[in-house]
DRENDRENVO-723251 format. One line per 8 residues: number of its first residue (from 1); their letters; for each residue x, z, y of N, C-alpha, C. Coordinates in Angstrom, 3 decimals, m for minus. Each point is the difference from the previous one (the first is absolute). Layout:
N
NUM> A> X/Z/Y/X/Z/Y/X/Z/Y; ...
This chain:
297
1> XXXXXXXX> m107.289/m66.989/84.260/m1.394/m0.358/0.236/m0.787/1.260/0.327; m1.108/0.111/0.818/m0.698/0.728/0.368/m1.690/m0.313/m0.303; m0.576/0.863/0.130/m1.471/m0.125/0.290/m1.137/1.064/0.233; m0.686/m0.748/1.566/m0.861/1.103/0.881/m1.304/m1.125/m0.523; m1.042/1.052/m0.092/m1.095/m0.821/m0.273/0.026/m1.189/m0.949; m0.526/m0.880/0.903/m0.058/m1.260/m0.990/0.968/m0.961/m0.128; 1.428/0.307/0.953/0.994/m1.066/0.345/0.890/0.696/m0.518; 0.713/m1.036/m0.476/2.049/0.244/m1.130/0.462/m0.045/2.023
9> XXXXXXXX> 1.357/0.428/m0.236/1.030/m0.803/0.788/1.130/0.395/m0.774; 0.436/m1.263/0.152/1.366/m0.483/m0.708/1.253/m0.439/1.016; 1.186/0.790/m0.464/1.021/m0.757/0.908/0.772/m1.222/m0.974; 0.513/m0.728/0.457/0.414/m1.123/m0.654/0.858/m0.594/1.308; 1.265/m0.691/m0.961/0.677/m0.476/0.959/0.237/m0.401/1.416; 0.004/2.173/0.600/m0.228/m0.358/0.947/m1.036/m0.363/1.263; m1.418/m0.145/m1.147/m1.024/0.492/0.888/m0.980/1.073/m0.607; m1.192/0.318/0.720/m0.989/0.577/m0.523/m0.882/m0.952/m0.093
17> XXXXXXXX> m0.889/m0.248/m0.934/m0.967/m0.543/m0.132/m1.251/1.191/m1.057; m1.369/m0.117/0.815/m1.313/0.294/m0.338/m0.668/m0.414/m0.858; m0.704/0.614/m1.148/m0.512/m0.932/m0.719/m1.052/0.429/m0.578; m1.531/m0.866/0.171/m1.345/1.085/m0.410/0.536/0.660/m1.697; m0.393/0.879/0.186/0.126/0.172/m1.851/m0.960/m0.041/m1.036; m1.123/m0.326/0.602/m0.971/m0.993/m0.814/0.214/m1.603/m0.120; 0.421/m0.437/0.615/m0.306/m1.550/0.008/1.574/m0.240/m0.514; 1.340/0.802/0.099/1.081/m0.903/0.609/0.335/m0.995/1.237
25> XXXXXXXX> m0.828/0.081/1.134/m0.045/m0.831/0.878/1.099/0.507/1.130; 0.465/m0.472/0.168/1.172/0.434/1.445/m1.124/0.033/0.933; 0.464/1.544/1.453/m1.201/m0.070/0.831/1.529/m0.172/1.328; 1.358/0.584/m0.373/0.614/m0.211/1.218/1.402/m0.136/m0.555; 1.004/m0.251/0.713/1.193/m0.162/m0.560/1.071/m0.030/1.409; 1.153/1.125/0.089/0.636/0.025/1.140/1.844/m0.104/m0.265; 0.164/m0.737/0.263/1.540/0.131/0.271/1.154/0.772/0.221; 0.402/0.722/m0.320/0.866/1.378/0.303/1.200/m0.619/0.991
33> XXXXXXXX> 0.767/0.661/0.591/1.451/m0.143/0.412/0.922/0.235/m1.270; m0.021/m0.074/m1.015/0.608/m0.017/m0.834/0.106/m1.140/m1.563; 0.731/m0.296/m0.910/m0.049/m0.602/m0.721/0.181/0.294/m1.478; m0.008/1.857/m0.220/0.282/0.158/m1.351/m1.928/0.236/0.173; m0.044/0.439/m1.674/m0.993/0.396/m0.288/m0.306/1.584/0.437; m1.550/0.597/0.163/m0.376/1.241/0.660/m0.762/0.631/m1.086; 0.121/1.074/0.081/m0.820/0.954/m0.640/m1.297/0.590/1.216; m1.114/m0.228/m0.130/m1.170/0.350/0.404/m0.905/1.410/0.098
41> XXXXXXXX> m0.222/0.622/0.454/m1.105/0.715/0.444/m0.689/0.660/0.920; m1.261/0.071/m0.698/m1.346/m0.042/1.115/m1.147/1.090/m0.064; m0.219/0.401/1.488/m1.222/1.043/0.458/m0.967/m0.094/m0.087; m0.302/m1.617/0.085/m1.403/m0.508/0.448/0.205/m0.637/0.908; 0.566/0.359/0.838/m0.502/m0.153/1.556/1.557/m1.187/0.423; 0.931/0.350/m0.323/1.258/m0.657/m0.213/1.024/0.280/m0.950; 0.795/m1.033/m0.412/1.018/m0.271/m0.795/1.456/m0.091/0.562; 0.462/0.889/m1.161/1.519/0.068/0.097/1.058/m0.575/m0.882
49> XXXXXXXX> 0.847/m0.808/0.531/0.447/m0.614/m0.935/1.771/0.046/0.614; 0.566/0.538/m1.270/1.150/0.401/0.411/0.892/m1.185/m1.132; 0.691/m0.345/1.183/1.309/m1.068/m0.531/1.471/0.793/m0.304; 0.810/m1.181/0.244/1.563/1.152/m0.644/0.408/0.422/1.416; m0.420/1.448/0.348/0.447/0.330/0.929/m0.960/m0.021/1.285; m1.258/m0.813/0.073/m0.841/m0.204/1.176/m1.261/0.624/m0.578; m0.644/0.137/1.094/m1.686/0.560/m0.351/m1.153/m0.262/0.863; m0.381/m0.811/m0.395/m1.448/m0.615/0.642/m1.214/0.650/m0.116
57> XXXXXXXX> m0.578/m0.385/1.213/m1.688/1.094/m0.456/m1.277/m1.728/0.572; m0.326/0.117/m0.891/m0.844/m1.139/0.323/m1.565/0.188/m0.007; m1.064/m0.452/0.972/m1.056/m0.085/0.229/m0.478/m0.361/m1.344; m0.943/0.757/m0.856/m0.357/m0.074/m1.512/m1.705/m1.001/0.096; m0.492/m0.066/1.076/m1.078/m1.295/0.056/0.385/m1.222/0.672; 0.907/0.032/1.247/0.568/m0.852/0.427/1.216/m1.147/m0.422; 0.876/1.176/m0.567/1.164/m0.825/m0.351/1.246/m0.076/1.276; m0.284/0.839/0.872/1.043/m0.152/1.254/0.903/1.136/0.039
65> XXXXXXXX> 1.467/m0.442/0.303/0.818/1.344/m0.408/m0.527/1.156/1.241; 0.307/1.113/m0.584/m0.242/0.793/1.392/1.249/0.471/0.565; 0.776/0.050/m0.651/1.143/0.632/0.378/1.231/m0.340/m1.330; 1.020/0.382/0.274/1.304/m0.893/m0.193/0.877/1.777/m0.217; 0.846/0.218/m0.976/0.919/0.738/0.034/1.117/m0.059/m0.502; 1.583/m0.492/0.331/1.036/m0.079/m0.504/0.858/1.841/m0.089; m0.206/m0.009/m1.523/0.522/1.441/m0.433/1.518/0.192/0.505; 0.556/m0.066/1.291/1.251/m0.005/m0.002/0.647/1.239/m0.289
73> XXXXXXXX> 1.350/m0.519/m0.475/0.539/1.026/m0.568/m0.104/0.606/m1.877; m1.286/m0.706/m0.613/m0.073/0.116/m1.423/0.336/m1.037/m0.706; 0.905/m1.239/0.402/0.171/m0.951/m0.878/m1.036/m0.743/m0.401; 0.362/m0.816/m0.950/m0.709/m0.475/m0.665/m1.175/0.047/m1.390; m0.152/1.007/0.198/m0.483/0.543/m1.480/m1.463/m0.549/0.366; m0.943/0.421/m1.319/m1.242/m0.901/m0.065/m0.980/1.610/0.185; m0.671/m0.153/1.116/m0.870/0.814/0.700/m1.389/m0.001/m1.217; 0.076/1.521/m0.442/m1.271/0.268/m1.072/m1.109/0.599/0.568
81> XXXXXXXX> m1.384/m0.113/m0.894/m1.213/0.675/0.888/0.053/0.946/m0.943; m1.387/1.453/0.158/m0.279/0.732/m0.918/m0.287/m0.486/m1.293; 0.581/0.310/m1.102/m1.161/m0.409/m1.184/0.795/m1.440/m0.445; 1.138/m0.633/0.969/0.351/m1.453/m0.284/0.801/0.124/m1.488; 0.501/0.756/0.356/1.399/m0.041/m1.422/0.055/m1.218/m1.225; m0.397/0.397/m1.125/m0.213/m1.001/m1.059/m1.071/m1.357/0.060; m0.681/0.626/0.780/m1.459/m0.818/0.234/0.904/m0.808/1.884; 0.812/0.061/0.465/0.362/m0.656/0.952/0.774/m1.118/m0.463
89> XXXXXXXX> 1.024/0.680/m1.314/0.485/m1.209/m0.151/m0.561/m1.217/m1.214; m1.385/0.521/m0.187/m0.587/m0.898/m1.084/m0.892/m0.926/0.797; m0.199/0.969/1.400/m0.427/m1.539/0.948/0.502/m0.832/0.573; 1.657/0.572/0.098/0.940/m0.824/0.695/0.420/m0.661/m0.775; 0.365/m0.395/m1.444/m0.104/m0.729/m0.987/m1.189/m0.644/m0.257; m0.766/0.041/0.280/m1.637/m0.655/m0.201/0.240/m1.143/1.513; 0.325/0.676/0.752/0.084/m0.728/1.404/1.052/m1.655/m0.168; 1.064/0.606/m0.682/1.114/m0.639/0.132/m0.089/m1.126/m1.128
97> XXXXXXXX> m1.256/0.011/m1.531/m0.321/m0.525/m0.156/m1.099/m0.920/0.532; m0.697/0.671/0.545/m1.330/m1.159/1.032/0.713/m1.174/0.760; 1.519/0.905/0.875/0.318/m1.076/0.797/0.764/m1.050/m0.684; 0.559/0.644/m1.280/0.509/m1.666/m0.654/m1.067/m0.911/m0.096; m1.350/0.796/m0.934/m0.398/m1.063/0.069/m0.489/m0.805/0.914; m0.892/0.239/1.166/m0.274/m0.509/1.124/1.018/m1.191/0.369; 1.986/0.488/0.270/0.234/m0.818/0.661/0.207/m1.504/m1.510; 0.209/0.628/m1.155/m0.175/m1.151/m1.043/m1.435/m1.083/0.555
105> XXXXXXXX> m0.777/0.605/m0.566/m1.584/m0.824/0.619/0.336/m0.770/0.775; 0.492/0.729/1.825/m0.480/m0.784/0.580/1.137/m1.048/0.166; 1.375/0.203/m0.551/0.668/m1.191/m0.296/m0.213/m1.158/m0.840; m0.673/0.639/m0.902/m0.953/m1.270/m0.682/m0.640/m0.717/0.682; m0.974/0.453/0.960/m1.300/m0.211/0.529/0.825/m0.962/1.063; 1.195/m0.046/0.209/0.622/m0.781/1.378/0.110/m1.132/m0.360; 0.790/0.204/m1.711/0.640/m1.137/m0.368/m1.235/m1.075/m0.238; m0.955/0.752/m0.387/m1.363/m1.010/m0.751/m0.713/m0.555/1.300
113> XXXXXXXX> 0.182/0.736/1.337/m0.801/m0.353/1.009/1.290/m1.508/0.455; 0.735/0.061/m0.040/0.868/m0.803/0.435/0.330/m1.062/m0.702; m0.867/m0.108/m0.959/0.221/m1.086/m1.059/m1.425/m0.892/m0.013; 0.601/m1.378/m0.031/m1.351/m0.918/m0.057/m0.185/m0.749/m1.371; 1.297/m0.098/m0.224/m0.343/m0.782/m1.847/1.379/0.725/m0.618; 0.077/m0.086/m1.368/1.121/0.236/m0.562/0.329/m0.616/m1.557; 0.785/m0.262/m0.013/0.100/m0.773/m1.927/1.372/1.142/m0.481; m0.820/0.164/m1.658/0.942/0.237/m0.587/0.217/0.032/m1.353
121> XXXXXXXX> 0.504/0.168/m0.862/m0.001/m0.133/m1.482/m0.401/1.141/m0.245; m0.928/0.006/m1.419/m0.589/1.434/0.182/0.487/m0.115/m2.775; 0.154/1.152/0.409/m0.180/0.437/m1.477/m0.955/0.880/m0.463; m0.973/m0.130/m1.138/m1.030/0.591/m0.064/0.009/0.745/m1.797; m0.451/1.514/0.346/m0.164/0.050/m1.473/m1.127/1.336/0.275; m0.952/m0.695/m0.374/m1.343/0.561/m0.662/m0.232/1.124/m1.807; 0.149/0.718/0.382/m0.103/1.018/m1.220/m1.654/0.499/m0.411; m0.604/m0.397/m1.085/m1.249/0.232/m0.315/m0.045/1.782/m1.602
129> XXXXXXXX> m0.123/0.733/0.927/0.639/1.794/m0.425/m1.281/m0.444/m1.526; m1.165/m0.496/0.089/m0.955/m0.123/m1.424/0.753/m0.637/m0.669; 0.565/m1.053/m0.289/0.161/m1.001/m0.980/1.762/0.046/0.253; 1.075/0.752/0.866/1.216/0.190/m0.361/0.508/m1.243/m0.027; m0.099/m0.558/1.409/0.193/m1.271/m0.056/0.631/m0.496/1.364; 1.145/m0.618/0.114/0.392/m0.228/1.426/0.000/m1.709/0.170; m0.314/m0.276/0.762/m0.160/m1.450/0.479/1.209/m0.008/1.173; 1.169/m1.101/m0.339/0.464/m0.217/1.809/m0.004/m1.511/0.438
137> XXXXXXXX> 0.419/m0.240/1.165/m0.776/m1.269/0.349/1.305/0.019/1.235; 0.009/m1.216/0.655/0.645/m0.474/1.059/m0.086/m1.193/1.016; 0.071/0.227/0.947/m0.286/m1.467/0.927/0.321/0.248/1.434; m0.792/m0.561/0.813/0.440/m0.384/1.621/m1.230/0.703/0.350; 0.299/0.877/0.875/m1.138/0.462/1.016/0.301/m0.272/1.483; m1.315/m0.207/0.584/0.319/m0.619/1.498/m1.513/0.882/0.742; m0.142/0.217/1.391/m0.807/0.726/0.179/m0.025/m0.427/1.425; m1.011/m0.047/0.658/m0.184/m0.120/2.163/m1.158/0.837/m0.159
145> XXXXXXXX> m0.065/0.073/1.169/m0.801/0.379/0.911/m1.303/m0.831/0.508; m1.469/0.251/m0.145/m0.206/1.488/m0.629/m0.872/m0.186/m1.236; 0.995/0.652/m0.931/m0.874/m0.124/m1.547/0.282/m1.296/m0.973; 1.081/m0.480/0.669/0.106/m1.316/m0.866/1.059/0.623/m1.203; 0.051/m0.709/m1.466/1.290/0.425/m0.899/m0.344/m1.086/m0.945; 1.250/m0.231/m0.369/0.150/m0.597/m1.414/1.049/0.490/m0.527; m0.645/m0.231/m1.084/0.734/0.688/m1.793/0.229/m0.811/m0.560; 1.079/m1.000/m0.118/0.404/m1.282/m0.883/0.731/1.003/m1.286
153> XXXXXXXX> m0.376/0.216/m0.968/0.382/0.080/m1.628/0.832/m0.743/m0.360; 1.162/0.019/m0.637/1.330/m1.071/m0.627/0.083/0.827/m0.932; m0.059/1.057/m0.579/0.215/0.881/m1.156/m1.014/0.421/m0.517; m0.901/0.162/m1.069/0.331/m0.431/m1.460/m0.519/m1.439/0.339; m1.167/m0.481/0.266/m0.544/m0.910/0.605/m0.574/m0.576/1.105; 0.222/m1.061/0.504/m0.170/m0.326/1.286/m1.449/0.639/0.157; m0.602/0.079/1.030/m1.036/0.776/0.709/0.103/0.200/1.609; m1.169/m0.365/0.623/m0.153/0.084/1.586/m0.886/0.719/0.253
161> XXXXXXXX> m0.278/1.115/0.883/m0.544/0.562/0.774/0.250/m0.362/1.432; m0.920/m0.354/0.912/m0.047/m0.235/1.084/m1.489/0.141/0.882; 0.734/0.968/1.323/m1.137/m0.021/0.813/0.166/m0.210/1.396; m1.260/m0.542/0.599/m0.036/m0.500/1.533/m0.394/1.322/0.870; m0.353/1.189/m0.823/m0.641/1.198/0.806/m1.534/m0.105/m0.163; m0.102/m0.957/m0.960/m1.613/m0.284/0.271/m0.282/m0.445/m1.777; 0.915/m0.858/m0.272/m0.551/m0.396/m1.251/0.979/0.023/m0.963; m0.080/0.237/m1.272/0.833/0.536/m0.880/0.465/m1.383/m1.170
169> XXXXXXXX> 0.813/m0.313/m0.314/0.125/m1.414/m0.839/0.904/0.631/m1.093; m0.196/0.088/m1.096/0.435/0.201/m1.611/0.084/m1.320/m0.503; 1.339/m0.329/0.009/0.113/m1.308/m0.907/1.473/0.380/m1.404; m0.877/m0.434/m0.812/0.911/m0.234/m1.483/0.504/m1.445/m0.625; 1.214/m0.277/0.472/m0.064/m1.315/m0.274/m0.326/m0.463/m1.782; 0.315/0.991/m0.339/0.468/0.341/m1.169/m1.484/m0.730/m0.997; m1.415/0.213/0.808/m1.158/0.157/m0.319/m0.944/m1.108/0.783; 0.912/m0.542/1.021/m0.630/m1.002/0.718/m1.029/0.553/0.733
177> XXXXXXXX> 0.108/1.087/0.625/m1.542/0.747/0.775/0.769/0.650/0.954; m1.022/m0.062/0.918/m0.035/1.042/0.901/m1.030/0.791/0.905; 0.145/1.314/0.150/m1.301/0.697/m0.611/0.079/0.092/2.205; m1.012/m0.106/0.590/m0.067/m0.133/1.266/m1.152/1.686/0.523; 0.350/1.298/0.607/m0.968/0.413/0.187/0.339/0.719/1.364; m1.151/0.639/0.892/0.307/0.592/1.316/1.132/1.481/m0.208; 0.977/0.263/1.088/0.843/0.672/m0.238/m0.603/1.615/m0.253; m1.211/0.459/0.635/m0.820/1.097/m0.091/m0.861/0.456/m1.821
185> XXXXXXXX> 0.011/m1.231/m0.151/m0.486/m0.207/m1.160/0.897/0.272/m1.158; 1.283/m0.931/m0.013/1.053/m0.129/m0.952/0.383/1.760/m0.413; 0.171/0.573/1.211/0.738/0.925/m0.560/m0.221/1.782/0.419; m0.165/0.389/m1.296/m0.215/1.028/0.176/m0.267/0.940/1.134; 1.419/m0.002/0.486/0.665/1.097/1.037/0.869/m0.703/0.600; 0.152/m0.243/1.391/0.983/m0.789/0.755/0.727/0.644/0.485; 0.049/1.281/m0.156/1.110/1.373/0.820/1.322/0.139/m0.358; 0.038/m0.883/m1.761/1.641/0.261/m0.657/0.781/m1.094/0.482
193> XXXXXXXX> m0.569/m1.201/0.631/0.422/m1.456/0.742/0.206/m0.364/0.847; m0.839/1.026/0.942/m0.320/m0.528/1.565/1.030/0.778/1.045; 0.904/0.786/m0.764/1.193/0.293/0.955/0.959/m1.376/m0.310; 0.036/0.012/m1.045/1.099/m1.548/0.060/m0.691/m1.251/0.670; m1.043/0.008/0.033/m0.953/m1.431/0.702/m0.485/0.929/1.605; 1.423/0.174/0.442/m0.092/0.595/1.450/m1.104/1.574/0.787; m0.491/0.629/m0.906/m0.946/0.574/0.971/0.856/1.675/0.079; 0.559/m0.169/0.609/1.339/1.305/0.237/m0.850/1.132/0.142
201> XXXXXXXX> m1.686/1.302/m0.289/0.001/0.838/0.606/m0.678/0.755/m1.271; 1.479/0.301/m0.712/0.720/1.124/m1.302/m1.187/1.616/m0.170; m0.354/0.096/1.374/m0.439/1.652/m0.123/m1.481/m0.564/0.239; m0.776/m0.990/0.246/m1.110/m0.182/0.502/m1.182/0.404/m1.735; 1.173/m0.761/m0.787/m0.414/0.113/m1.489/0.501/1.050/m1.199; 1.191/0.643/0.565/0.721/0.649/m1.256/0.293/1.393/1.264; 0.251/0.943/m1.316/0.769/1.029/0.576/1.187/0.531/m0.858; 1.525/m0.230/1.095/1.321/m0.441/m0.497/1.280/0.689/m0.137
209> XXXXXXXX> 0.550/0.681/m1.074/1.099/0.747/0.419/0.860/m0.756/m0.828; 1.064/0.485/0.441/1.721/m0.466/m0.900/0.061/1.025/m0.787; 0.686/m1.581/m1.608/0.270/0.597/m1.067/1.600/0.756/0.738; 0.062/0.782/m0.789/1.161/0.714/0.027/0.634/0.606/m1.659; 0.772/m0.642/m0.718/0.771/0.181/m1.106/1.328/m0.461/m0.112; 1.097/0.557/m0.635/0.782/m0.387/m0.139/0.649/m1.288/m0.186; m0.867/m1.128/0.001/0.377/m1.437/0.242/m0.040/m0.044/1.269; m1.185/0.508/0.461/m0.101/m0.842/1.904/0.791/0.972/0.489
217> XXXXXXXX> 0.753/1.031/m0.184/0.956/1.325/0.590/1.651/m1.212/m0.089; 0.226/m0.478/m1.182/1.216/m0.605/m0.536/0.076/m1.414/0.596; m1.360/m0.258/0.492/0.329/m1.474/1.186/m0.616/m0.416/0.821; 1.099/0.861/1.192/m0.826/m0.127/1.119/m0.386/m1.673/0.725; 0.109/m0.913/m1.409/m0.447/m1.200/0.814/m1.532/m0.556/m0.169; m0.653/1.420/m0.272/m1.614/m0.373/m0.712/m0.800/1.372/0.831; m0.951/m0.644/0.465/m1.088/1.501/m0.201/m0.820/m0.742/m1.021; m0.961/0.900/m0.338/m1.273/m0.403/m1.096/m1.034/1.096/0.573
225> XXXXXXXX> m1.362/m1.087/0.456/m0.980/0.549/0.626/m1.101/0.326/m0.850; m0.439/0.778/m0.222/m1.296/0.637/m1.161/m1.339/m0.142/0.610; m0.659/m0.790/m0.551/m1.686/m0.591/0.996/m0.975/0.416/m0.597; m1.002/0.442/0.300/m0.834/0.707/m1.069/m0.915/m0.754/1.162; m1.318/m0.573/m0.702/m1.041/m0.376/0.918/m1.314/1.425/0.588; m0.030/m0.647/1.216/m0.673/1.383/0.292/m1.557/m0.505/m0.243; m0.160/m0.802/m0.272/m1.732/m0.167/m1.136/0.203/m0.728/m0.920; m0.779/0.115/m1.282/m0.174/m0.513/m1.107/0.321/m1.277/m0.090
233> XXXXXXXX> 0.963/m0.709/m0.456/0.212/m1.518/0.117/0.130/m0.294/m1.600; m0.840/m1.764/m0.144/m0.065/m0.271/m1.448/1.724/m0.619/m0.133; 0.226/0.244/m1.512/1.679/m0.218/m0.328/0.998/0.555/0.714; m0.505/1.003/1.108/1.474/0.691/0.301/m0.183/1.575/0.079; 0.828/0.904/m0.675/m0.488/1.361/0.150/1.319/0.492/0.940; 1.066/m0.926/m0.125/1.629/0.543/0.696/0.598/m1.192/m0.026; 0.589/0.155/1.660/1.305/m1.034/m0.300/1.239/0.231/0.718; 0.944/m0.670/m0.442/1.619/0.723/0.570/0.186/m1.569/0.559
241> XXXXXXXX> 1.038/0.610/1.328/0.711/m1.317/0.584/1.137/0.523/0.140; 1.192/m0.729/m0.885/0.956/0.132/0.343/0.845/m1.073/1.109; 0.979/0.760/1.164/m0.037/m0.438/1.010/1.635/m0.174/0.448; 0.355/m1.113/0.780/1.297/0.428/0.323/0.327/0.521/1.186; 1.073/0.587/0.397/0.257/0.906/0.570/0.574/m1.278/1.557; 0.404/m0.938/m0.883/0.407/m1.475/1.152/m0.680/m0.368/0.180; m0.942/0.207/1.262/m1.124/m1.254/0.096/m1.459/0.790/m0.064; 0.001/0.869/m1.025/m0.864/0.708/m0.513/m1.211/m1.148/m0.366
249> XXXXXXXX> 0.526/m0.502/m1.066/m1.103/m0.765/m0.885/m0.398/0.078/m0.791; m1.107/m0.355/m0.588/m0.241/0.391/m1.178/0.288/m0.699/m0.835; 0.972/0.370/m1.109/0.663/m0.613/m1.331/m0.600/m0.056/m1.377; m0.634/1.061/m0.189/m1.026/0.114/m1.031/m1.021/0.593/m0.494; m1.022/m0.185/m0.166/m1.790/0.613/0.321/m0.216/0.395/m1.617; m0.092/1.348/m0.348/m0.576/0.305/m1.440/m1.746/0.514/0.135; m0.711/m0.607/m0.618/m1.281/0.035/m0.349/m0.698/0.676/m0.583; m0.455/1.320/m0.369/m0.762/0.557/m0.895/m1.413/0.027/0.144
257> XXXXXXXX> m0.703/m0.249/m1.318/m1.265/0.240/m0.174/m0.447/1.061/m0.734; m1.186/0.086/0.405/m0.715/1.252/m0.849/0.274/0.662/m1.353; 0.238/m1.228/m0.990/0.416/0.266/m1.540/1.107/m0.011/0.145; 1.020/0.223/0.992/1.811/m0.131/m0.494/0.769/m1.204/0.065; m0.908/m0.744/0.111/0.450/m1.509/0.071/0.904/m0.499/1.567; 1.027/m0.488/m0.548/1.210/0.088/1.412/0.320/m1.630/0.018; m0.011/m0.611/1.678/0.349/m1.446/0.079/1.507/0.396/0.580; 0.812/m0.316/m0.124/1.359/m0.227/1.231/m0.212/m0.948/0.074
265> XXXXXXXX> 0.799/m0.343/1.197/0.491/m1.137/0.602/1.143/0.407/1.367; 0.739/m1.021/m1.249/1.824/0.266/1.072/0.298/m0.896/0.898; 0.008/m0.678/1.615/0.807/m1.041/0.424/1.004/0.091/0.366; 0.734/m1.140/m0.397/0.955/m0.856/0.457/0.144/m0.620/0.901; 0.967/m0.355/0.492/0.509/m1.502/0.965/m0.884/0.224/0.993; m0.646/1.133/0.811/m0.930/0.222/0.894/0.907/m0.255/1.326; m1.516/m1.375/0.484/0.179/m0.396/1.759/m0.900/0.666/0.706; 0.469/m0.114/0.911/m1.502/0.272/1.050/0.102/m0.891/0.833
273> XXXXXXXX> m1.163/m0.432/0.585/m0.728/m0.862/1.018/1.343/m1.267/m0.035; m0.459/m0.606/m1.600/0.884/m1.660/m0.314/m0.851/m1.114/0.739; m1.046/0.470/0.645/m0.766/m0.790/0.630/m1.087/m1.308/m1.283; m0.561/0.578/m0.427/m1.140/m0.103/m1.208/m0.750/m1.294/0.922; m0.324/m0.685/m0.848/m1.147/m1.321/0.370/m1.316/0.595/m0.479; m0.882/0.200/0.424/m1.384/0.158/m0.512/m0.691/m0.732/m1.043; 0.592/m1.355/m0.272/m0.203/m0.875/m1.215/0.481/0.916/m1.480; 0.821/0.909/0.184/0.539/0.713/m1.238/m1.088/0.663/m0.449
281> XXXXXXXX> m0.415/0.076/0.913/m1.800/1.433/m0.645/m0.892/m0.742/0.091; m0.058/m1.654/m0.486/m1.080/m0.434/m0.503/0.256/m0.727/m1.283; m1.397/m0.399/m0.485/0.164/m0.762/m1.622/m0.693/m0.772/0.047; 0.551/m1.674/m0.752/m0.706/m0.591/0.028/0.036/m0.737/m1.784; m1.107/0.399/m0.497/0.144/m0.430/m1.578/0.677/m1.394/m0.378; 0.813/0.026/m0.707/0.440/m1.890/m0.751/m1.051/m0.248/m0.528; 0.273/m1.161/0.061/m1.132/m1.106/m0.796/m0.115/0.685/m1.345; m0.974/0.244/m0.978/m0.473/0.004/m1.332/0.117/1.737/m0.086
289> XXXXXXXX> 0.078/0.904/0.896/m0.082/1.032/0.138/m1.378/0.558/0.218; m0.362/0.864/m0.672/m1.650/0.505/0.001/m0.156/1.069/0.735; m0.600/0.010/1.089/m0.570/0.927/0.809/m0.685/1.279/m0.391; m0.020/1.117/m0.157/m0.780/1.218/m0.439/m0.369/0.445/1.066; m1.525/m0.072/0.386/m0.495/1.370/1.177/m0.707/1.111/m0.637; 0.361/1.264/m0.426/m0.479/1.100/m0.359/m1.604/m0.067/0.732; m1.156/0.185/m0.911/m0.795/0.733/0.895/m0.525/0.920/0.922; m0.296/m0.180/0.825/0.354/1.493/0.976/m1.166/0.830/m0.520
297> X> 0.158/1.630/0.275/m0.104/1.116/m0.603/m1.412/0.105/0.831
């Protein structure tokens, strides 16, 4: 990594990309003739970015190569700038982490864009860190496009959650009620839900790197994505998606709140696009069942 003025440049798999260093905003991003990762640096005026063996000089406001150099005759070795040494390879490790995560994301982001409904069995266990107390729970989850889900409960007690994207239905059979209120209203924070109720765009709300520990090292059939919201959201301070590596789906969403308090939820038996009826994301009370409308706020 480099930096003239107010702009990073970073090589990363293979390209250079610009980036304000106030905002984090990408201003350009160029393609190399090459495909390992580059070590970077810069005059001001243009950037050099040397691959294994090649050396590029690139237009540092533009983004256009200027020129092209194959080191013939030195092999392959990885072309250093002044000053790169320890600090070259802590960006080329910094790099090589960005691009996992990126291409993780945006394999997520494919699978979720490409999906219109999905059902699956979900296992739930809620840990409350004050009172040392774990709750788990189990049932059928089903989800379309856009914003619809239901939460059918079969474990400890029956219980429905269901929504049309618009209106929220809490029924307890258990209690003969069901508590009816708008989906904006019901709930807190819709950011820990609304990737599973279709809205695929991961970085718009969070900012995301991969866990990396000796579990996700020992199987490579998982990444686990680390979400931190990038503004203040009520009930979520962090959340992890763990993901598969087939498909790249998401298998299980851990929840944290402010006080320590952690939801999982594991699925199962996961379809995609089983072709969902829209009748599933509505409710219609049984007879002798009592209606609850919360007052609005």
């Amino acid at each position: 990594m480099a930096r003239a003025g107010g702009t990073l440049f970073l090589g990363v798999g293979g390209h250079v990309v610009a980036v304000d260093a106030a905002t984090g905003e990408e201003i350009w991003r160029t393609k190399l003739k090459s495909t390992t990762f580059t070590t970077v640096w810069s005059d001001g005026k243009r950037v050099y970015a040397g691959a294994q063996g090649e050396l590029f000089c690139v237009d540092a406001a533009a983004g256009n190569v200027l020129w092209h150099n194959t080191l013939k005759g030195l092999g392959r070795g990885i072309v250093a700038f002044p000053g790169s040494g320890l600090e070259a390879a802590a960006a080329v490790a910094a790099a090589q982490a960005a691009a996992a995560v990126d291409e993780a994301v945006e394999k997520v982001e494919a699978t979720c864009a490409q999906t219109q409904d999905l059902s699956a069995r979900f296992q739930q266990k809620a840990t409350n860190r004050t009172l040392n107390e774990d709750r788990d729970a189990s049932g059928v989850f089903l989800a379309k496009r856009p914003g619809k889900m239901r939460w059918e409960y079969q474990k400890p007690e029956p219980r429905l959650f269901v929504t049309d994207g618009k209106t929220l239905w809490d029924y307890s059979p258990a209690d003969k009620q069901v508590r009816v209120q708008e989906v904006a209203q019901a709930l807190t924070s819709r950011v820990p839900m609304s990737f599973l109720a279709g809205d695929c765009t991961l970085r718009r709300d969070f900012d995301i790197s991969l866990v990396e520990n000796a579990a996700t090292r020992s199987d490579p059939r998982i990444r686990i994505l680390d979400l931190r919201p990038k503004r203040p959201e009520a009930g979520i301070a962090r959340m992890f998606l763990e993901v598969s590596v087939k498909g790249y789906m998401v298998e299980k969403t851990t929840v944290l709140d402010a006080y320590g308090n952690t939801t999982v939820i594991a699925l199962t038996n996961l379809k995609l696009n089983p072709g969902l009826s829209d009748d599933q994301f509505r409710f219609t009370p049984p007879a002798g069942v009592r209606v609850v409308a919360p007052d609005k706020p």
